[in-house]
Each structure stands twice: as C-alpha cells, then as structure tokens.
N, C-alpha and C positions, 0 to 999 in steps of 0.2 A: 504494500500500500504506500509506502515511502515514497518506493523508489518511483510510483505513479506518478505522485505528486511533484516531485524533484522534475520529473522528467518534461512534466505537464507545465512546472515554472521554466523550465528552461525554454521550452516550445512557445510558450506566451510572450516571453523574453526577447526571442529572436523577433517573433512579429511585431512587437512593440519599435523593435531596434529597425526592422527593413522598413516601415512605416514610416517613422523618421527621418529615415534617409532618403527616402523616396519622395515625402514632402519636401526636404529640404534640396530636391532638385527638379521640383514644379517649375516653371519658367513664368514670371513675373508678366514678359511680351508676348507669350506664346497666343494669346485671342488678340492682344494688339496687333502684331502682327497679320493674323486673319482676317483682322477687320481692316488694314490697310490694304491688303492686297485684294483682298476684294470691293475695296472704294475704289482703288485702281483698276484694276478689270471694267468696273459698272461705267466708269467716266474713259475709258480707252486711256489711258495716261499709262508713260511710263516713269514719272518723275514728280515730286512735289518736293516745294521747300517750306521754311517758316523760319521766322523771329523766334529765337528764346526767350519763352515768356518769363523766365530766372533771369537774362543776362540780355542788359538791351545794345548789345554787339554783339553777339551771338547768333548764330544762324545755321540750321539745321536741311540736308537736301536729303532726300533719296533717289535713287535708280532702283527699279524695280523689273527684274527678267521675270515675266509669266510664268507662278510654277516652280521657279528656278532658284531666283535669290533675291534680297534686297541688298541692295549695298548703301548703308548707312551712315554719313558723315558728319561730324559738326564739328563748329569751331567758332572763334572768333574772327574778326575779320577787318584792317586798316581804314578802309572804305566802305563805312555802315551807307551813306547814303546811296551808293553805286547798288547794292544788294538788296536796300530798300524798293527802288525804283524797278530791280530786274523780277522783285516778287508784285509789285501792282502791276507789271505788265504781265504776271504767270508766267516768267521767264525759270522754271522750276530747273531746267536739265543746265540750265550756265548758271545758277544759284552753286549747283552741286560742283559743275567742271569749276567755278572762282575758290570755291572751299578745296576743293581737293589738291589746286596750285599754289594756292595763297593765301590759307588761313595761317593767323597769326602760330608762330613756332610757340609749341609748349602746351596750346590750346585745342589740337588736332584729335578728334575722337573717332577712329575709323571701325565699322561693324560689319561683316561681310556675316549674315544671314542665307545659309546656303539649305534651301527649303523652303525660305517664304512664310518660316513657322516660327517664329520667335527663337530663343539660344536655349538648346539646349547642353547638358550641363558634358554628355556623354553620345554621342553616334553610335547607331546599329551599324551592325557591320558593313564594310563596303561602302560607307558614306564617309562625303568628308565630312570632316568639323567645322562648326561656326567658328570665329576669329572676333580678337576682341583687341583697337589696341588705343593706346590713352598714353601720354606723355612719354613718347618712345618705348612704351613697351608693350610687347606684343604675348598676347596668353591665347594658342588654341585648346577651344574645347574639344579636346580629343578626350577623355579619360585616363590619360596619362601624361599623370602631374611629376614623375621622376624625372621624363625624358624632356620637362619643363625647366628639372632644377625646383620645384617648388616640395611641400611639402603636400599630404593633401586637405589639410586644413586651408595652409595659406589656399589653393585651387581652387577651394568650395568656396572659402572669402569671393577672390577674384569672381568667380562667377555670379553670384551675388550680388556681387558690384555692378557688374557690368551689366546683366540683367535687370537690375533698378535702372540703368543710368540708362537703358535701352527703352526700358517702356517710357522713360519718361519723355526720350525723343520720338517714340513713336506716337504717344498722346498728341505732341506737339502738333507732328506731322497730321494726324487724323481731324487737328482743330481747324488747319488750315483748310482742307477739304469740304468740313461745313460751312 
C-alpha cells in the first residue's frame, strides 16, 4: 500500500512538473500572431508599420511571407519625421526597408517568425527555429541552449523576453490595421 502511494506521488509529481513546463513555454504572440497574418491575408498586404506607442521614435515594420514567416523589426530611428510621413502615406514595406538600414545602432530588434505563428520556445523536428535578436545578440529558439552557451534557465529567460517584447510589437502592428 506504501509503495502505491509513493508511487502515485511521484506520478502526480511528474504531471505537476510537465504542466509547468509546458505553461511556461505557451507563447505570449502565438494568437497575435494569427490575428496579424490573417488581417494580412483579409487586406492582401504584405507589410504594415506603426509608431511605438512606449517610445515616440520608435517605429515598428513587418514583412509578412503567406504561410511562411513574419519578419519582424523595430527600432528607433534619426529621422522620426521622414517615417512619420512614409506611415500617412501607408508607405508600410520602406517603413520596414528605412529600419532595417538605418535604425539607430543599439536600438535594433530583429524577429524572424518562421510559421506565421508567434515564437515558439522549441521546433518539431525538421523545422527551423524562430530567431530572436536585440542589442547584438542573437538567441535561436532551437531547444538547444548548450550549443547557445546559455544555460537553460538563462534560455527560458530569453524566450520570455523576447516573446513579451514580440506580442507587444505585434499589438502595435494589429493597432495600426484598425
């Protein structure tokens, strides 16, 4: 009867523990995500920008391959008025090409979304991994955080991170839209 019991806790144990884990790598953009590329799809677009509503030089583009990927940038930018002007005119895809030449050094946040499905934290096999990179450094989520150098704490950080900081530009993006 003990060793039932023992066994029964340890069994409750492990579920508790995958459950856990498995919350802790729900992806924050993963419906943001869906909802952008399907406001994309519905309007034929392959491209939107926006103001960061946090940072009034700040400016966020996507490119968006059907299906395929988002590629995701923000940053800040020397000439707010020049980016201003290119977003009243819906100039969305030279929003993203001025940021990806010429956002300010230091302020670059590049997301390469490869699915269309927000970041996830690990890929099934045979896929690549989403990319995450912010103040020169570049983290893919592959699921292997050794051949990172990282630990898998600091990884799970990182993704984290960068999943906050993803939904938050995709909010952005989705405001622009309405």
């Amino acid at each position: 009867m003990r060793r039932m019991l023992v066994h029964a806790g340890l069994v409750l144990g492990l579920l508790v523990i995958s459950a856990a884990v498995t919350s802790a790598q729900e992806s924050k953009s993963a419906g943001l995500a869906k909802q952008l590329s399907t406001a994309l799809d519905g309007r034929k677009m392959d491209s939107v920008a926006a103001k960061d509503p946090a940072s009034a030089d700040t400016y966020i583009g996507v490119l968006y391959f059907p299906g395929l990927q988002l590629l995701t940038i923000s940053g800040r930018y020397s000439a707010p008025a020049l980016l201003d002007t290119r977003l009243e005119k819906r100039e969305y895809r030279d929003v993203y090409i001025e940021l990806n030449g010429a956002a300010t050094a230091g302020t670059k946040v590049f997301i390469e979304d490869l699915g269309a499905d927000g970041l996830k934290a690990r890929r099934e096999d045979n896929q690549l991994p989403d990319n995450f990179e912010a103040a020169g450094k570049r983290v893919a989520f592959d699921g292997d955080w050794r051949k990172q150098q990282l630990s898998e704490q600091d990884y799970q950080k990182a993704f984290a991170a960068a999943d906050a900081q993803y939904a938050q530009l995709l909010t952005a993006l989705l405001a622009q839209l309405k």
